[in-house]
N, C-alpha and C positions, 0 to 999 in steps of 0.2 A: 516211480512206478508208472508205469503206461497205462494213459486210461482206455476205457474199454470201446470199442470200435462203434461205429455209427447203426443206428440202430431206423431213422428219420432223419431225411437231409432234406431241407427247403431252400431254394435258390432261387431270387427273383421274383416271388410271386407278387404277382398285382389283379388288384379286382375294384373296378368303379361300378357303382348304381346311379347312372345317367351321367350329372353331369358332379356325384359327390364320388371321391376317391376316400375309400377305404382303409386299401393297401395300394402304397407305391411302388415299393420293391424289399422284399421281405428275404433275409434268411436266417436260417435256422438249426442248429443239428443236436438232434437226440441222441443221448446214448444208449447203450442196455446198460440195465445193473441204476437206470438213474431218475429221480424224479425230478420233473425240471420244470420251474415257474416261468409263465407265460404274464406280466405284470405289465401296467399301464394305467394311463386315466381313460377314463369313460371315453369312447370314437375315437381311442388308439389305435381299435383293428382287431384287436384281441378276439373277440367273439365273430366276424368276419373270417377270421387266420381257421379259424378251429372249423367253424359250417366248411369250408375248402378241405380240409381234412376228411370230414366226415362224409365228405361226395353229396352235401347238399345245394351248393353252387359249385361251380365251375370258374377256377380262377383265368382271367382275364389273360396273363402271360405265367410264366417261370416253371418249373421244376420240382416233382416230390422224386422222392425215393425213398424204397421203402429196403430195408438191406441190400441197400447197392443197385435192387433195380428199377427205373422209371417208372411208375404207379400214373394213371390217371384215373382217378374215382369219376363217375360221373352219375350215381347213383349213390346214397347209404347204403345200399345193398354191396356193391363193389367195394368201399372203404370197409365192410366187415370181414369181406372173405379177404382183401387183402390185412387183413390184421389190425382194424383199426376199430376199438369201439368208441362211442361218446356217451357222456351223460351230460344232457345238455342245459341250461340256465333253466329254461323252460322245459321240465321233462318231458320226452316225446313217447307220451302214451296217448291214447286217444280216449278222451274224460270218460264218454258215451258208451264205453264198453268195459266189462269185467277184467279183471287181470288177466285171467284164464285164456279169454276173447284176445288182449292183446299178448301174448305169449307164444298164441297160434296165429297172430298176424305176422309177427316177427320170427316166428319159425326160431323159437328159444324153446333148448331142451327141457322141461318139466323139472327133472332132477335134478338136474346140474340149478336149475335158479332155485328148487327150493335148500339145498347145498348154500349158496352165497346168503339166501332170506336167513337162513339158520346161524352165519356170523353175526347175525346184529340182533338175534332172540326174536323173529318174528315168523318163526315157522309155524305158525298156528294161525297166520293172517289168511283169515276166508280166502279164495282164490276168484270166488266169486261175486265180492264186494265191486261195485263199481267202482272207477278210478276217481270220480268228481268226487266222491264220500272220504277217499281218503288225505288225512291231514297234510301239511307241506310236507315234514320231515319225513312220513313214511311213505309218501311216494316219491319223495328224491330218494330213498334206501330201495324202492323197489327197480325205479329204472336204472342204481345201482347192481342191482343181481340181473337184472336182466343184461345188461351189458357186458359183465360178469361170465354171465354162463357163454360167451360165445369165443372165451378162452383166447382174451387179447394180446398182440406182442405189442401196442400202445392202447394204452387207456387216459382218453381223453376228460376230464376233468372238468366244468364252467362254475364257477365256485357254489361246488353242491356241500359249503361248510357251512354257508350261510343262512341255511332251513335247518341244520343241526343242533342237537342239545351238543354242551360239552360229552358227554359220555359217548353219544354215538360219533362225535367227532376223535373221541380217543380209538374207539375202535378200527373207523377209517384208517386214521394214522398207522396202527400197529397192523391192517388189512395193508397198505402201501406200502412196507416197510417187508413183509413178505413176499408182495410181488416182485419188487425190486430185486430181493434175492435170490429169486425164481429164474430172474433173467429179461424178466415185461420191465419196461418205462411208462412212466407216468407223466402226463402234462398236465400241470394243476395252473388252472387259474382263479384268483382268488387274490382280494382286498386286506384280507388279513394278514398283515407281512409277520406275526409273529408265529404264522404259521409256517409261511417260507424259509424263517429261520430256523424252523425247527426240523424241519423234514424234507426241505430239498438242497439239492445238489448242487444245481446251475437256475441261474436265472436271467433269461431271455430279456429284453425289455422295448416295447413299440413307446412310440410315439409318434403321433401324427401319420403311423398308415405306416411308419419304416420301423427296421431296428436299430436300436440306435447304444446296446451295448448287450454284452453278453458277459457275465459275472458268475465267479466263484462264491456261492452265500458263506463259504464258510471264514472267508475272511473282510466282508465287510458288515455294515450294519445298518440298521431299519435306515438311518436319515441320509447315508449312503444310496439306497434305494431310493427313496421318494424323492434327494436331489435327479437320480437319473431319470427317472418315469416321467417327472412336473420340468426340468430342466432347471429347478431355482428349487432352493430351500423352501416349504410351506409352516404355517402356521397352524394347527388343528384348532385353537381356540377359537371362538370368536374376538371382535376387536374389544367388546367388554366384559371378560367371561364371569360364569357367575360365581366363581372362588373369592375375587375381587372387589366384588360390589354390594351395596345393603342389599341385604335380603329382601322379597316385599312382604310387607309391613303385614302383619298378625291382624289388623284391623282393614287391611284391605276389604273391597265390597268382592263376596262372593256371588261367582258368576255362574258354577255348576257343582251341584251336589247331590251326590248319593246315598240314600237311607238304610242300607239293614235289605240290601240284594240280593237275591237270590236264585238259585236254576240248577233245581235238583239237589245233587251231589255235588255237582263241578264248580260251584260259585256258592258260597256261604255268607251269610252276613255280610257284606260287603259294604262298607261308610268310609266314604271320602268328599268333600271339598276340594276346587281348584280355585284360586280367588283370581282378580281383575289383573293381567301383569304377570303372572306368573305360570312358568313350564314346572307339573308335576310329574316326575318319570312312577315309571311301574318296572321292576326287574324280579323273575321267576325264572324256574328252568319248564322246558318246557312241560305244557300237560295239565299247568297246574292252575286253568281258570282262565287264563289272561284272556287267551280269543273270543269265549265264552264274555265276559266283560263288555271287550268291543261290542261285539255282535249287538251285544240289549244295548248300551249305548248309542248305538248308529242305528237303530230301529229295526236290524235284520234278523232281530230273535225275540220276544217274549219273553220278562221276567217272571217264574212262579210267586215272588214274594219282593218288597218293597218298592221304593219308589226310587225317580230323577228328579232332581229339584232345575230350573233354569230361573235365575233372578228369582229365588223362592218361592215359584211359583208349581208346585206339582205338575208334572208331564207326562202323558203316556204316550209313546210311539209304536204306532202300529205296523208303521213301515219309516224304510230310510227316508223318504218323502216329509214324514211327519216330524224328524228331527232336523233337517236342513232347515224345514219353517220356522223351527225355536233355534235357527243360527248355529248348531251343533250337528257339525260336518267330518266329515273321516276321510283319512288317506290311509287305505291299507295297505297289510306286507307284501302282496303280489298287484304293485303296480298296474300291472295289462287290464286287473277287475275295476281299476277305476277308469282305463282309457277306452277309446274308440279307437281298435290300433290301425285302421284301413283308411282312417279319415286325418284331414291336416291338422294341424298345429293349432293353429287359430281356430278351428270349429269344435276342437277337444277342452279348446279355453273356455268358449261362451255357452256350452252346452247348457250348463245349469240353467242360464238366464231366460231358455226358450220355453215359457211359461205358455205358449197357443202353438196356434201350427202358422208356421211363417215359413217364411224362406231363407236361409242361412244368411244371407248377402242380404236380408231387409233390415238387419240390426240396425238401432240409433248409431250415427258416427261416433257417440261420446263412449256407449260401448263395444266398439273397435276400436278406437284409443285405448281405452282402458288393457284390452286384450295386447295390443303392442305394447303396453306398459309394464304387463306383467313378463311378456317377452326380453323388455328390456330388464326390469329389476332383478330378472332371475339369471339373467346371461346365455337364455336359452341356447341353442346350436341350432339353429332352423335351416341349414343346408339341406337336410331330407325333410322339408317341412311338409312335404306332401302325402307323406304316411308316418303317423307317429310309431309305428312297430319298426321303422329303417331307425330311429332314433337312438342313441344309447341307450341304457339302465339310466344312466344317471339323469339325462335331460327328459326322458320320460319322468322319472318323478318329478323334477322341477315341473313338468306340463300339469302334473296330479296335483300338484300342491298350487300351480298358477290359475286351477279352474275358480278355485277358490278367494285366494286374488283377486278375482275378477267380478265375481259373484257379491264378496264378503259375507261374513261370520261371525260371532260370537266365542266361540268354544272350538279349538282345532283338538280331532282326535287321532294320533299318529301310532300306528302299528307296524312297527321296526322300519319307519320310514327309510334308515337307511341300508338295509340290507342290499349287498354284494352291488355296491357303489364305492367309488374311488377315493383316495383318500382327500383329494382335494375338494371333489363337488361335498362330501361329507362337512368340511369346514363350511363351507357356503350355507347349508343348509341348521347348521350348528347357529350361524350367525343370523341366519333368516328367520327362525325360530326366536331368539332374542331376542330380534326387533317388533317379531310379532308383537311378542309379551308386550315388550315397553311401550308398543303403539295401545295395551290395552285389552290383547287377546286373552283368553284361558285355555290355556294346552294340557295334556293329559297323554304323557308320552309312553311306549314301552318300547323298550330295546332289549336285542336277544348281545348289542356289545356293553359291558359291565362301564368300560372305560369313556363310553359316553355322558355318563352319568355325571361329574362334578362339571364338564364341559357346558353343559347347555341348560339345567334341573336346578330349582330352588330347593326342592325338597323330593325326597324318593319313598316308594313303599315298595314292599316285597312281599310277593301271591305265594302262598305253599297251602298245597292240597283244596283250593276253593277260600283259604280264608287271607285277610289282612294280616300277616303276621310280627310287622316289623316298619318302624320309618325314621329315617336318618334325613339328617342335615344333607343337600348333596356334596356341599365343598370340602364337607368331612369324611364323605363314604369312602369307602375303598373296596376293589376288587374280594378282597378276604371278607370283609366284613359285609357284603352284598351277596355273596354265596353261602355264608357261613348260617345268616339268614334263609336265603332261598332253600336251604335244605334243612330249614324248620329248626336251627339248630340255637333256637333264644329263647 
């Protein structure tokens, strides 16, 4: 059978920022009728490939074509009318203004987007909510419909699965799956390969800024893929994972505990312990408390009711300030809220340290060692060191997770630290986590991936509707048995 004609041809393309190369020489070709993964590790090029798409840079040399003819975007404006929309990692609404506001910035028809709001049951969303008030997943759903209504022959993709519940991620699916047979292609990229098994077609694959194979997903399989993407087999485990090893010890000294919690509706009685040594995960679907948790946790919210225990000592935090001091520090799920994205590497490392007003460059030598130490234990990528927003996803979190490093801690609080990270730096961080423990740390993890869970976790609970409802062993947990829970089903 003949497949169906080109829909997106990419030839050549290359794009450097100064003296880092991006993309070397890229090609590519979309078909109609197909959804087609765009897959890699972190500073593959992947999210570099797709802004050239969308006419927000300008690639350095090579070729688009957009059905057969020459396209140069040199605007998002020009990639729209030429048929191209995006939803991009970072959704591109502007926080400071209502939906409504950005709806008429972007010249998006009213109808047609409250039409796409209406496939995911959100057509009662105020219009006029500011976009900073809304939560991750419903504004990646919103600059979904907004991209949506502008009626694309490609629809560009940057893994908007990763702020998704399972449910609205089924809907996506079965939303893709009719575009497709409409005659629109789809370019999905995204870490979750057992998404790409499920729903696409062809899978593209960068590495190091080239492509370096192009695959039929229906005849091979996930370790197939991460051979091509990593170029060698990976290991997801860490080097002593905790399926493997004694558990820590029921009499360990507790490091941080939570009394009978509470915030409102959203957060109900809530009593946990993390002891000295040990990663506790939290798994929910969303909605159901978790960020609510963080938040009085990391000092950014007010408890109506109970208490923090650190070294059994009662705590109140009035601000994140106040729990950094009792050593109880957080890396949250949107990355960029913990960085300085316009400043370097090194100065987004030592930030915490700068208790007066000094001069960046007055730091003690020992903590600028320290800071290239953290550089080196994490394997940072400092080739764009000079703005951590040129950086991947991935080595920006390693920089979120190295401020701390650097600083030191008692208590790590990690909220879906690895969301729409590659599956490699995910091992790294799987592993680094570990070593935390064993050096001593107390972690208190939540993850929106199920499978992370026996990998990295001593023990797991699970949030439904504000309350504790459930805790398993992790090395015993299972995917069924962690959902089966999260939807209050015990």
């Amino acid at each position: 059978m003949n497949r169906p004609s080109p829909l997106l041809t990419i030839s050549g393309v290359a794009k450097a920022y100064g003296s880092v190369v991006a993309l070397e020489a890229v090609d590519m070709t979309v078909r109609r009728h197909e959804i087609h993964a765009l897959l890699g590790a972190n500073g593959a090029g992947k999210s570099t490939l797709v802004r050239i798409l969308a006419g927000v840079h300008p690639a350095d040399r090579g070729m688009l074509e957009v059905e057969g003819k020459t396209s140069t975007f040199r605007t998002p404006v020009e990639a729209m009318r030429g048929g191209i929309a995006t939803v991009f990692q970072d959704p591109a609404l502007i926080r400071d203004l209502t939906i409504a506001q950005n709806l008429r910035l972007s010249q998006t028809d009213p109808a047609t987007f409250e039409q796409w709001l209406d496939e995911f049951d959100l057509g009662s969303l105020d219009r006029d909510r500011m976009v900073r008030d809304l939560p991750l997943d419903i504004l990646r759903l919103v600059d979904l419909a907004r991209a949506l209504a502008l009626n694309p022959k490609i629809l560009l993709l940057d893994e908007i699965t990763a702020a998704l519940t399972a449910d609205q991620a089924e809907r996506l699916f079965e939303l893709l799956d009719r575009l497709k047979s409409d005659g629109a292609s789809v370019v999905l990229i995204t870490h979750r390969l057992a998404e790409v098994m499920r729903i696409c077609d062809t899978a593209t694959i960068l590495r190091d800024g080239r492509n370096v194979a192009e695959l039929e997903v229906g005849g091979i399989t996930q370790q197939e893929l991460v051979h091509a993407m990593l170029g060698s087999p990976v290991d997801l485990a860490p080097d002593t994972p905790t399926g493997t090893t004694a558990p820590t010890p029921a009499d360990a000294e507790t490091v941080f505990a939570v009394e009978e919690l509470a915030s409102g509706e959203t957060v109900r009685q809530v009593s946990f312990t993390v002891r000295r040594g040990e990663v506790l995960g939290l798994v929910a679907l969303e909605g159901q408390g978790q960020e609510r948790v963080f938040d009085i946790l990391c000092g950014e919210r007010r408890p109506s009711a109970g208490r923090i225990l650190v070294d059994g000592n009662p705590c109140r935090f009035l601000s994140p300030a106040d729990a950094v001091r009792q050593g109880v520090v957080l890396i949250p799920g949107d990355r960029l809220q913990a960085l300085l994205p316009s400043l370097p590497v090194y100065q987004n490392l030592v930030v915490t340290l700068i208790t007066r007003i000094r001069q960046w460059l007055g730091l003690p030598a020992d903590e600028r060692t320290r800071a290239a130490n953290a550089i080196d234990s994490l394997s940072i990528d400092t080739r764009a060191a000079a703005q951590v927003r040129r950086l991947s996803g991935g080595n920006q979190q390693k920089v979120a997770i190295g401020r701390w490093l650097v600083s030191g801690f008692r208590t790590l609080l990690c909220f879906d630290p690895t969301r729409g990270i590659d599956i490699q730096t995910k091992g790294e961080i799987y592993a680094l986590l570990r070593k935390l423990a064993t050096d001593g740390a107390a972690i208190f993890l939540y993850t929106s991936e199920l499978a992370e869970i026996p990998l990295v976790c001593d023990r797991v609970l699970v949030m439904h509707n504000g309350l504790i409802v459930d805790e398993q062993v992790a090395a015993q947990a299972t995917e069924a048995s962690l959902l089966t829970a999260a939807h209050g089903l015990v």
